[in-house]
TORLUM-120497 format. One line per 3 residues: number of its first residue (from 1); their letters; for each residue x, y, z of N, C-alpha, C. Coordinates in Angstrom, 3 decimals, decimal comma, always signed. Layout:
residues N
NUM) A) X/Y/Z/X/Y/Z/X/Y/Z | ...
//
This chain:
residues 225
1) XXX) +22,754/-70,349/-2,455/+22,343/-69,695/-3,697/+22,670/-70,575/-4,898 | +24,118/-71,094/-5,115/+23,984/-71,971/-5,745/+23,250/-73,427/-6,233 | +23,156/-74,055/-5,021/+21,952/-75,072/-5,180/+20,711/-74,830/-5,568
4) XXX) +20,343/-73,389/-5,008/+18,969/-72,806/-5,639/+18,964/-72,684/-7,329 | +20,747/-72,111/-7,600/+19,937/-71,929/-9,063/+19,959/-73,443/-9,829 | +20,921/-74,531/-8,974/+20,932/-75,634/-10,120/+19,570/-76,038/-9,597
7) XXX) +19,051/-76,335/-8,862/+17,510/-76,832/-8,588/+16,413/-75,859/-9,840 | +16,657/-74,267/-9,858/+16,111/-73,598/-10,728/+16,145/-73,960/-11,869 | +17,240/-74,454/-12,479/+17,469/-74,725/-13,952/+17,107/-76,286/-14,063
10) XXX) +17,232/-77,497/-13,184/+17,571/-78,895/-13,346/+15,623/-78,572/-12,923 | +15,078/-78,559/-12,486/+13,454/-79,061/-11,994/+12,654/-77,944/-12,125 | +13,294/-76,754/-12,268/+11,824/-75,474/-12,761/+12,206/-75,637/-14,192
13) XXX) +13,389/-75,456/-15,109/+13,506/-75,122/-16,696/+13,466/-75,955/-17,301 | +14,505/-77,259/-17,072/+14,228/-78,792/-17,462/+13,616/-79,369/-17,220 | +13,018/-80,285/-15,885/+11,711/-80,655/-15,719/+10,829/-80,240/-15,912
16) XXX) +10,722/-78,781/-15,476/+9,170/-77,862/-15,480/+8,252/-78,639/-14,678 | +8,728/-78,833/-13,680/+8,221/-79,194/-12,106/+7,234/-77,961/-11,755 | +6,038/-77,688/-10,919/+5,103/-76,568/-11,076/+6,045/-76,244/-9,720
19) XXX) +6,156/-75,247/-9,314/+6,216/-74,113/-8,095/+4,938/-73,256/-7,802 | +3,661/-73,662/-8,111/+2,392/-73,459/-7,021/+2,351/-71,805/-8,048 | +2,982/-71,904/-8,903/+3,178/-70,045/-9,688/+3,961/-68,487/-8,855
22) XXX) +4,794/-69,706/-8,547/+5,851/-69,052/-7,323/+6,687/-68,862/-8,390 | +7,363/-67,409/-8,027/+8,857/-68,022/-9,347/+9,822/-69,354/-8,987 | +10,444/-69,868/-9,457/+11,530/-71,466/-9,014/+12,245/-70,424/-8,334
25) XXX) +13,028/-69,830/-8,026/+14,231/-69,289/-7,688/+13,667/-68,864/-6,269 | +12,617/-68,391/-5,728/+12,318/-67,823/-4,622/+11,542/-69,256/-4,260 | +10,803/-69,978/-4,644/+10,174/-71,150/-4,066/+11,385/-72,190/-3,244
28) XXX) +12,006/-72,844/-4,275/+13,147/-73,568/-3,855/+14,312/-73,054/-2,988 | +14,603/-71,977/-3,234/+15,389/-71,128/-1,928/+14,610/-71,289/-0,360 | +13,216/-70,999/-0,732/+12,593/-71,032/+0,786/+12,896/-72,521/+1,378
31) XXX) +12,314/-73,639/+0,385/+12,367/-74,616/+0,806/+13,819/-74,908/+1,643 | +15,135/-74,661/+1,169/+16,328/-74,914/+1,106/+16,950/-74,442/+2,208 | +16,433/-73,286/+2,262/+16,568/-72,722/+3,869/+16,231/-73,208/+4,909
34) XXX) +14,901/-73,892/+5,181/+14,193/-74,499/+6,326/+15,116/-75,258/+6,171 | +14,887/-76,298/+5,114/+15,552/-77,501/+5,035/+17,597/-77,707/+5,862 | +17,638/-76,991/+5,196/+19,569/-76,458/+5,465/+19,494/-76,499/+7,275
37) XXX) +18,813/-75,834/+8,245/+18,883/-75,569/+9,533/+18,562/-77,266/+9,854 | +17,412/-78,158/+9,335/+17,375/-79,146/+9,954/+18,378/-79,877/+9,796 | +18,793/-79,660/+8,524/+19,723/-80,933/+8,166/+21,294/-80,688/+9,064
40) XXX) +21,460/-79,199/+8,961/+22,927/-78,953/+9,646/+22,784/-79,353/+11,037 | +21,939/-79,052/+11,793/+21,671/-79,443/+13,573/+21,566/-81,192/+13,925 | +20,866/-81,667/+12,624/+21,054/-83,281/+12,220/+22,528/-84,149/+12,251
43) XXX) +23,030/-83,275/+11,584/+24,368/-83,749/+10,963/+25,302/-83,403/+12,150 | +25,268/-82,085/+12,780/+26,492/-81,747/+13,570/+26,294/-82,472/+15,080 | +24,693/-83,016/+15,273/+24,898/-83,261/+16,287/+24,936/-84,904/+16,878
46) XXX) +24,911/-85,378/+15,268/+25,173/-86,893/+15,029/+26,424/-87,368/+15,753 | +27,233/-86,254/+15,793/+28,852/-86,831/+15,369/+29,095/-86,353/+16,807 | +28,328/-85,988/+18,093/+28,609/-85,236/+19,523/+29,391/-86,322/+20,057
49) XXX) +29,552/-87,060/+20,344/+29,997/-88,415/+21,537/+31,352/-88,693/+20,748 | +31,714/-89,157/+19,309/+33,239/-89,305/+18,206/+33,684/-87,973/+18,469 | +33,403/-86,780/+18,114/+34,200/-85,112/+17,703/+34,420/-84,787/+18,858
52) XXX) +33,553/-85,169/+19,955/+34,454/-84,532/+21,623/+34,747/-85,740/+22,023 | +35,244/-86,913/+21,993/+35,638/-87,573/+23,096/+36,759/-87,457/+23,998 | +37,450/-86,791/+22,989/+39,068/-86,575/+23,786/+38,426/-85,087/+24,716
55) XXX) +37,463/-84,436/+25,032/+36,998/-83,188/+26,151/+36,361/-83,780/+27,136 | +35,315/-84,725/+26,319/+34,371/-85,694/+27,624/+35,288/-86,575/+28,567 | +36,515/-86,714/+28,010/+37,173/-87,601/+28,712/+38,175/-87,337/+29,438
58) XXX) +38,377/-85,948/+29,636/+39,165/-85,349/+30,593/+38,178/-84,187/+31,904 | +37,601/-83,846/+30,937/+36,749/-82,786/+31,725/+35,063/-83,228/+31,859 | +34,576/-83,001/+33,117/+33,209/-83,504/+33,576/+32,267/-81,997/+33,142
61) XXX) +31,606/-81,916/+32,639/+30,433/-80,687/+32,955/+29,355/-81,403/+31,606 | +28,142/-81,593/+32,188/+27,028/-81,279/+31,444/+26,952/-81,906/+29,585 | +26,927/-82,954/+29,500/+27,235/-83,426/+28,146/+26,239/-82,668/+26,901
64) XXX) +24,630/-82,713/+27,761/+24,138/-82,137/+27,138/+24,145/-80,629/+26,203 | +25,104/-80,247/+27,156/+25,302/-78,479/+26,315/+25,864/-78,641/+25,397 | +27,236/-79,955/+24,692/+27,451/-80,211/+23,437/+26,675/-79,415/+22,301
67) XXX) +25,664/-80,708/+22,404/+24,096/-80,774/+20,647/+23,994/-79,193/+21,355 | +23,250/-78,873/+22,268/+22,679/-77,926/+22,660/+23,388/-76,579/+21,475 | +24,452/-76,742/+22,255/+25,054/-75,677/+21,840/+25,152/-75,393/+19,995
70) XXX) +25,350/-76,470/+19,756/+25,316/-76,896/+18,223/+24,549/-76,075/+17,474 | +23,349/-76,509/+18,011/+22,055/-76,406/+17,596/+22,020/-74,858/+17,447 | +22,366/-74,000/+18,476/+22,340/-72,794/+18,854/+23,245/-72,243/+17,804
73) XXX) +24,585/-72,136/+17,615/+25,423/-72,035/+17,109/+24,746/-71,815/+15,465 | +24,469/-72,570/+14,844/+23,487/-72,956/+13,749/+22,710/-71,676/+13,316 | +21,891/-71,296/+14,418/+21,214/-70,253/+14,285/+21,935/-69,404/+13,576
76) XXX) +22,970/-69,028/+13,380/+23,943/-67,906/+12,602/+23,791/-68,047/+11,192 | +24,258/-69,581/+11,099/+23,881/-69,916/+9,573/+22,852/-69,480/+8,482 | +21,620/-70,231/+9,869/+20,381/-70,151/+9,007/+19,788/-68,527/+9,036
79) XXX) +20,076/-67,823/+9,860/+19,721/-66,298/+9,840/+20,113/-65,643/+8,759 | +21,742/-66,202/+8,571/+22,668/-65,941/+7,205/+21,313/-65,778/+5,912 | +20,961/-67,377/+5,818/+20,310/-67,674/+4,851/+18,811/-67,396/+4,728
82) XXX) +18,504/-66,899/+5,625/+17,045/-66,378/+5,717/+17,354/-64,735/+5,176 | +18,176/-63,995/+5,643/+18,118/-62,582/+5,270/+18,439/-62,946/+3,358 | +18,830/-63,487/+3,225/+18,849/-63,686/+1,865/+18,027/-64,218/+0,990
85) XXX) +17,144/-65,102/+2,045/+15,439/-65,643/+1,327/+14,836/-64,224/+1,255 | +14,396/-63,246/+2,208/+14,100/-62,092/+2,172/+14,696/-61,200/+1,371 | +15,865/-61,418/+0,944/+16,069/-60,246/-0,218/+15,448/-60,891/-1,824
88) XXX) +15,690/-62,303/-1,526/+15,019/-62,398/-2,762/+13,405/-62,487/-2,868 | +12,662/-62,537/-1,769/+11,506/-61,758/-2,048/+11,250/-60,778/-1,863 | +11,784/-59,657/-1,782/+11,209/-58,672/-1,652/+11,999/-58,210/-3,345
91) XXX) +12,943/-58,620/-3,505/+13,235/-58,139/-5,155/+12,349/-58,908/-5,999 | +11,754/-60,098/-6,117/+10,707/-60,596/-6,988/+8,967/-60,477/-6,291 | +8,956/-59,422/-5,026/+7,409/-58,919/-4,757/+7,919/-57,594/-5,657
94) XXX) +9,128/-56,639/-5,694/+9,184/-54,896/-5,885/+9,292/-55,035/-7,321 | +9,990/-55,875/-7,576/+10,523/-55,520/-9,146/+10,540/-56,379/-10,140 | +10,009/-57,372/-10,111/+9,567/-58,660/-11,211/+7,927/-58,721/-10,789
97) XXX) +7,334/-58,244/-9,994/+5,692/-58,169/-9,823/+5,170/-59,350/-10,039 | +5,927/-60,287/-8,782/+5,441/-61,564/-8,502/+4,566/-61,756/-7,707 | +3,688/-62,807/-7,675/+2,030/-63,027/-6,802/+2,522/-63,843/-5,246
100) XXX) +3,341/-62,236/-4,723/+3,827/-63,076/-3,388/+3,196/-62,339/-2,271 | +2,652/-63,250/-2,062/+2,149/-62,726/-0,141/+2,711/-62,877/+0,525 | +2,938/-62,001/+1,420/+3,248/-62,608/+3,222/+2,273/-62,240/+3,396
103) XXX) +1,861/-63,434/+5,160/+0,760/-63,339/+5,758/+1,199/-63,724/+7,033 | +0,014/-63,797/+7,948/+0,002/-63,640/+8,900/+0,659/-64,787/+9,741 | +0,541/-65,587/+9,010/+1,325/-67,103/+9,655/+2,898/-66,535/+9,360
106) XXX) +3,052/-65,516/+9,052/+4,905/-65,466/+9,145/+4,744/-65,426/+11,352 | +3,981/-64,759/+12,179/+4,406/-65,099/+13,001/+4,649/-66,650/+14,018 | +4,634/-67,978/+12,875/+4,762/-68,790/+13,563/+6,240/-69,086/+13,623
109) XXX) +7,145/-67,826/+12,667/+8,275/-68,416/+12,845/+9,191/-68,695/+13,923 | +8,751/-68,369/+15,094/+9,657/-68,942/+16,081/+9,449/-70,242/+16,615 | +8,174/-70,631/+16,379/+7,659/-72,099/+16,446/+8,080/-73,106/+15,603
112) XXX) +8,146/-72,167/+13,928/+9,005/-73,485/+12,757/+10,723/-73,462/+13,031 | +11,164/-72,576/+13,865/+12,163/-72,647/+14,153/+12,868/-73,929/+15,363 | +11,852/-73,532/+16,271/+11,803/-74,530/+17,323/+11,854/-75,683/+17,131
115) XXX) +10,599/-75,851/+15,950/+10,383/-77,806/+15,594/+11,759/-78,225/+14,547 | +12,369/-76,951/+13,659/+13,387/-77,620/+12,809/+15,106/-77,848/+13,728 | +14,755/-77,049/+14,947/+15,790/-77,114/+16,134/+15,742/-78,471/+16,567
118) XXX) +14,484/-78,351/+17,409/+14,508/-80,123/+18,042/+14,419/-81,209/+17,106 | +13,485/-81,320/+15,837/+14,122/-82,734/+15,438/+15,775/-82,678/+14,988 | +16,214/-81,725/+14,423/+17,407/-82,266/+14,225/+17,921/-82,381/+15,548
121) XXX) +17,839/-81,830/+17,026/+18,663/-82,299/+18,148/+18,203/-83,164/+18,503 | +17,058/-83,856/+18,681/+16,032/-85,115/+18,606/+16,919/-86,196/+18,300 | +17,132/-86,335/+16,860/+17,082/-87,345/+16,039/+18,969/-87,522/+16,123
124) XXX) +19,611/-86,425/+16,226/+21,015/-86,185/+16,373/+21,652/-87,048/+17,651 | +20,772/-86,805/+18,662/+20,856/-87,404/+19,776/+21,172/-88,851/+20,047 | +19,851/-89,196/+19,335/+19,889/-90,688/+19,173/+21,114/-91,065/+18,256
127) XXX) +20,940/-90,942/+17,389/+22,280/-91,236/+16,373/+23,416/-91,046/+16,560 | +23,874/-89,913/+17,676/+25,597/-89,752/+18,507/+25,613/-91,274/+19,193 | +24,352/-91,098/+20,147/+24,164/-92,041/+20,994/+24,509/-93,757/+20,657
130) XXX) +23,625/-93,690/+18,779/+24,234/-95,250/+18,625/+25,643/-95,285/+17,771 | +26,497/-94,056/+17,708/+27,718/-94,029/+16,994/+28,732/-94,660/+18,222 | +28,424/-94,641/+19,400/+29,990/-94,729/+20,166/+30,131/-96,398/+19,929
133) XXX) +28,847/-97,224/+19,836/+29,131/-98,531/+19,256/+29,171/-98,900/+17,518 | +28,572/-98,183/+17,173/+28,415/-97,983/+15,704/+29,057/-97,214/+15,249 | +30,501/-96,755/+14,581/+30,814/-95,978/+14,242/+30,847/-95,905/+12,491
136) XXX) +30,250/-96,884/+11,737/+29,897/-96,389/+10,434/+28,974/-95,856/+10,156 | +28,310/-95,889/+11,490/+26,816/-95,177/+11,238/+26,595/-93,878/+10,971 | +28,089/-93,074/+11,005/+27,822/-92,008/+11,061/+28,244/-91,692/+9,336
139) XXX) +28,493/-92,473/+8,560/+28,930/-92,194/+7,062/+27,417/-92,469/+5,929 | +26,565/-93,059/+7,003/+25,128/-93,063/+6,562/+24,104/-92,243/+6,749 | +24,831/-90,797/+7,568/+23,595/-90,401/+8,354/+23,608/-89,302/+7,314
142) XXX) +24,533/-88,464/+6,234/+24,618/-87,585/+5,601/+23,954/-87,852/+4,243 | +24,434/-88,982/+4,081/+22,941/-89,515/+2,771/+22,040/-89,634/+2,938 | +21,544/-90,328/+4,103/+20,160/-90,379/+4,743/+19,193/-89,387/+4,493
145) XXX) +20,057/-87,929/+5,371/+19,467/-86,668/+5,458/+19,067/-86,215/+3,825 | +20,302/-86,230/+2,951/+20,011/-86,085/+1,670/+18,754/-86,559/+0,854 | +18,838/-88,019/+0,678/+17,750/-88,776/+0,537/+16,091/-88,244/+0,864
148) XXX) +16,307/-88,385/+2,071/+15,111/-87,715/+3,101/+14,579/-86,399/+2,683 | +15,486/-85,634/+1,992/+15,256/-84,390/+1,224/+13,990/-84,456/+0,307 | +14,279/-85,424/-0,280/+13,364/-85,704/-1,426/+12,320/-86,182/-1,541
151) XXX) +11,923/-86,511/+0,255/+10,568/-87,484/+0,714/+10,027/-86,077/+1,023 | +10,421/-85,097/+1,062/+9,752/-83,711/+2,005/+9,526/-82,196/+0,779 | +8,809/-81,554/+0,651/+8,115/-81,107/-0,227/+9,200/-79,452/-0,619
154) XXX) +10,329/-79,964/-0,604/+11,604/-78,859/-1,010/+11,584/-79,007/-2,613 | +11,439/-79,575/-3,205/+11,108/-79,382/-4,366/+10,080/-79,769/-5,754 | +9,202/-80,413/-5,086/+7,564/-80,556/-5,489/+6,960/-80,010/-4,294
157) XXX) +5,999/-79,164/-4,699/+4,878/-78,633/-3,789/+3,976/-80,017/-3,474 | +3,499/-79,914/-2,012/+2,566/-80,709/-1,304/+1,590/-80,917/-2,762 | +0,940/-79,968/-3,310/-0,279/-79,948/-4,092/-0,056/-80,802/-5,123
160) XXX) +1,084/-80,510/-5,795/+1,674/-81,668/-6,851/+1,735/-83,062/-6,877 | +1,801/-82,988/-5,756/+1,836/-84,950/-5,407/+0,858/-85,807/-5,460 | +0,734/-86,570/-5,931/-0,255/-87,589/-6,067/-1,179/-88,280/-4,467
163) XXX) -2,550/-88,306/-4,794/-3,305/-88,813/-3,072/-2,324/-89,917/-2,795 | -1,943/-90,945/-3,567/-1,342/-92,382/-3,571/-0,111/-92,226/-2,879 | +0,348/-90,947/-2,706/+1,942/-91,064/-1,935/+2,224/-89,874/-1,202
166) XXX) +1,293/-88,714/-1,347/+0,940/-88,194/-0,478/+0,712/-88,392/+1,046 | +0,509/-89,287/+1,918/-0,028/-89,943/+3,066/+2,020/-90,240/+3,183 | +3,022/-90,445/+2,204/+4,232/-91,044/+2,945/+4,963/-89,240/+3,432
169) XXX) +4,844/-88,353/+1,982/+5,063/-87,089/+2,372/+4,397/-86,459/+4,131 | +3,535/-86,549/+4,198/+2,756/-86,404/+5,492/+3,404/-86,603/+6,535 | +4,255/-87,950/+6,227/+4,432/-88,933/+7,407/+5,539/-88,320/+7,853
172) XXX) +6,342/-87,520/+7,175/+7,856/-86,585/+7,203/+7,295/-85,489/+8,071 | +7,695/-85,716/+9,766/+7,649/-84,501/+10,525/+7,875/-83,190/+10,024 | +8,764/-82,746/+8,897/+9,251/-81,364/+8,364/+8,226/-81,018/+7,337
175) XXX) +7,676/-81,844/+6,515/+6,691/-81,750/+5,759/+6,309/-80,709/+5,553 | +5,192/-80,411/+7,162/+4,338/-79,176/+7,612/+5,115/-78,269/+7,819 | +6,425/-78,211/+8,264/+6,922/-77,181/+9,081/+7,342/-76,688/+7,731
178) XXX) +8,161/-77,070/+6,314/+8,031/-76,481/+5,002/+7,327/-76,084/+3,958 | +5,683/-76,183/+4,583/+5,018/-75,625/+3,642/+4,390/-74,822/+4,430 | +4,560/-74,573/+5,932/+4,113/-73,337/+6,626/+5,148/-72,559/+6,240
181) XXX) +6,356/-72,438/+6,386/+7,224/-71,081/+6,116/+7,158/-70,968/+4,999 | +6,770/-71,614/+4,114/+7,135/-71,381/+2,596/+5,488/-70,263/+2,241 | +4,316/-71,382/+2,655/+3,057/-70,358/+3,096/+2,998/-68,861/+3,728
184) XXX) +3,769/-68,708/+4,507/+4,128/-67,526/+5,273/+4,455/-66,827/+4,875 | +5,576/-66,480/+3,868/+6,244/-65,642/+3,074/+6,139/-66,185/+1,606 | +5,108/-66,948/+1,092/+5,248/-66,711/-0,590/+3,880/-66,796/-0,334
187) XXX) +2,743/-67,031/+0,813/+1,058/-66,959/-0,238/+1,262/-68,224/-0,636 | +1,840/-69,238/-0,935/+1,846/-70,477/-1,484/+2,268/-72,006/-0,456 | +1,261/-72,882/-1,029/+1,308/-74,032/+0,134/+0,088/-74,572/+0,744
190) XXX) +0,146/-75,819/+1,637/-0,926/-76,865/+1,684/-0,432/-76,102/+3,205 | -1,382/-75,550/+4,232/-1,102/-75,665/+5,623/-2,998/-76,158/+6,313 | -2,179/-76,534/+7,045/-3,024/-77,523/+8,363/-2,636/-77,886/+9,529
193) XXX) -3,886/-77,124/+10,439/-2,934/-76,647/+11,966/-2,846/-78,564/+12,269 | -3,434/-79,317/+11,934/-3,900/-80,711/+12,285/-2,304/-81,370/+12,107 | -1,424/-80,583/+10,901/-0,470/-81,410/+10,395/+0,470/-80,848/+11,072
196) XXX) +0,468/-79,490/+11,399/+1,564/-78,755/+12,312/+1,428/-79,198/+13,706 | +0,096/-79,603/+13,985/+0,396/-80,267/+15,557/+0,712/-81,819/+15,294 | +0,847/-82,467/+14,381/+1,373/-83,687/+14,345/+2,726/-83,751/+14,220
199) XXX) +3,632/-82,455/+13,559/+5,097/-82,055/+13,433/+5,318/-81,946/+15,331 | +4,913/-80,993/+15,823/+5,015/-80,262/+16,954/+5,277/-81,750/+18,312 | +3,906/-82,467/+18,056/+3,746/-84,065/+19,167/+4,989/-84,560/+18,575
202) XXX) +5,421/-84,916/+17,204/+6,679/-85,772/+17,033/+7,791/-84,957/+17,251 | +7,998/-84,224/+17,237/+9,219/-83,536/+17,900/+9,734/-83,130/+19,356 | +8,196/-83,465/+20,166/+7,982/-83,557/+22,113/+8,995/-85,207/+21,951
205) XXX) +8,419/-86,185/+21,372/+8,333/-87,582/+21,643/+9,819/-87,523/+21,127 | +10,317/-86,967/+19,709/+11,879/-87,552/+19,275/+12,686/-86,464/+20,502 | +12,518/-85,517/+21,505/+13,108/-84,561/+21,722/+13,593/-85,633/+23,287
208) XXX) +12,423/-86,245/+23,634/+11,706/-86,640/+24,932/+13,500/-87,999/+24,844 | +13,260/-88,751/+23,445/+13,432/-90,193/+23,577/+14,895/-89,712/+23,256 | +15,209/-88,210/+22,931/+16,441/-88,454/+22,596/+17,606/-87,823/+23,717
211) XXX) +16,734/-87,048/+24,632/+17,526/-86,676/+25,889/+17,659/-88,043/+26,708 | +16,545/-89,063/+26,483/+16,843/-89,793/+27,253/+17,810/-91,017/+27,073 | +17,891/-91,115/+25,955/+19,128/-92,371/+25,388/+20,434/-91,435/+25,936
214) XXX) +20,901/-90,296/+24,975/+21,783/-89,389/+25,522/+22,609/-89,748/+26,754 | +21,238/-89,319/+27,904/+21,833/-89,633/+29,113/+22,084/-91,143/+29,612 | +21,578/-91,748/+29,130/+21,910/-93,018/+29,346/+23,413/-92,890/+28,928
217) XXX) +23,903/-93,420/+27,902/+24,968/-93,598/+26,926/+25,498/-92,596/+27,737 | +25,882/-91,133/+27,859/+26,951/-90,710/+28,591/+27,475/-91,051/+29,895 | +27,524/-91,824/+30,589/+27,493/-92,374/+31,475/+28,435/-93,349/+31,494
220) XXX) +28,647/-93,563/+29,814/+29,475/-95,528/+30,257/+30,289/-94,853/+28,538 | +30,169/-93,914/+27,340/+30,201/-94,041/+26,703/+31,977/-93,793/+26,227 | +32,728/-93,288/+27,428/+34,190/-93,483/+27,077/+34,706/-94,782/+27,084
223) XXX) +34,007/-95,920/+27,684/+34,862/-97,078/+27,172/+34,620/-98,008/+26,011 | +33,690/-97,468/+25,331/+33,074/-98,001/+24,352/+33,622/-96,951/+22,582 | +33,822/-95,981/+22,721/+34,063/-94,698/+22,126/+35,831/-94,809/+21,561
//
């Protein structure tokens, strides 16, 4: 809530950045929410192979249920923060008589859930994987994510952006998956099943490449760790 309102005041009141005629406060919350589940499942599951080594290295079972579990775990968070995206639209659809739809694409949410699950266990994977030799890598991966924030349409709408740099926004697997939920529950947003199945294929391929480094690397990764 807090980040929502400094984003509200710093890029809806001071910039006067457009929100698609969303109010700022319910636009940027939505965004922040999707966003928050990828980035936390990103981040927690970067650090799997350093934060357990002293468990992996006494006890044998299943490395994979680590991220897994992570990931799962998470879900609490972001439910946290979704019942609270929902209170604030339904107080700016009842009682500020804002131009908010829900529609019918709210039922893809178990699908935008899925794709913001696996890339962050995807991409987490790989990145535990190159920490047991790399271990500064993991003091880069929290800016990264940050950074990366700002390539993905959490606080300029898709529509706002220029054709000229538009095509790099695109190129951000989450892209689609934040302007479908944001579409879903505000009526507002660029969706295209073309761009949601290009989220969906890159998240098979980062999900695919990242179970498989994983298992590699657990295998040899206590003497290196």
């Amino acid at each position: 809530i807090l980040t929502t309102v400094v984003f509200t005041v710093v890029f809806g009141n001071i910039a006067k950045i457009s929100t698609d005629g969303i109010p700022p406060f319910v636009f940027y919350l939505s965004g922040i929410t999707a966003w928050n589940y990828f980035a936390e499942c990103l981040n927690k599951t970067s650090t799997t192979f350093t934060s357990n080594a002293s468990i992996f290295g006494k006890v044998y079972f299943p490395r994979l249920i680590m991220p897994i579990s992570t990931v799962a775990s998470n879900l609490i968070k972001f439910f946290i923060q979704f019942l609270l995206f929902l209170g604030a639209v339904f107080y700016f659809m009842y009682f500020q008589g804002s131009t908010i739809q829900p529609n019918i694409y709210i039922l893809y949410m178990p699908l935008l859930i899925f794709l913001m699950a696996g890339l962050g266990l995807g991409f987490g994977m790989i990145i535990s994987s190159m920490t047991t030799k790399y271990r500064d890598l993991t003091f880069l991966v929290g800016f990264g994510v940050q950074l990366l924030m700002y390539a993905t349409p959490v606080i300029i709408p898709l529509s706002e952006i220029g054709e000229k740099y538009r095509w790099i926004v695109l190129a951000n697997p989450m892209t689609p998956i934040i302007e479908t939920f944001r579409y879903a529950f505000l009526g507002s947003g660029t969706t295209d099943p073309w761009h949601l199945l290009y989220s969906v294929a890159f998240t098979v391929v980062v999900l695919f490449f990242g179970i498989l480094i994983f298992n590699r690397v657990e295998k040899s990764f206590v003497d290196t760790v």
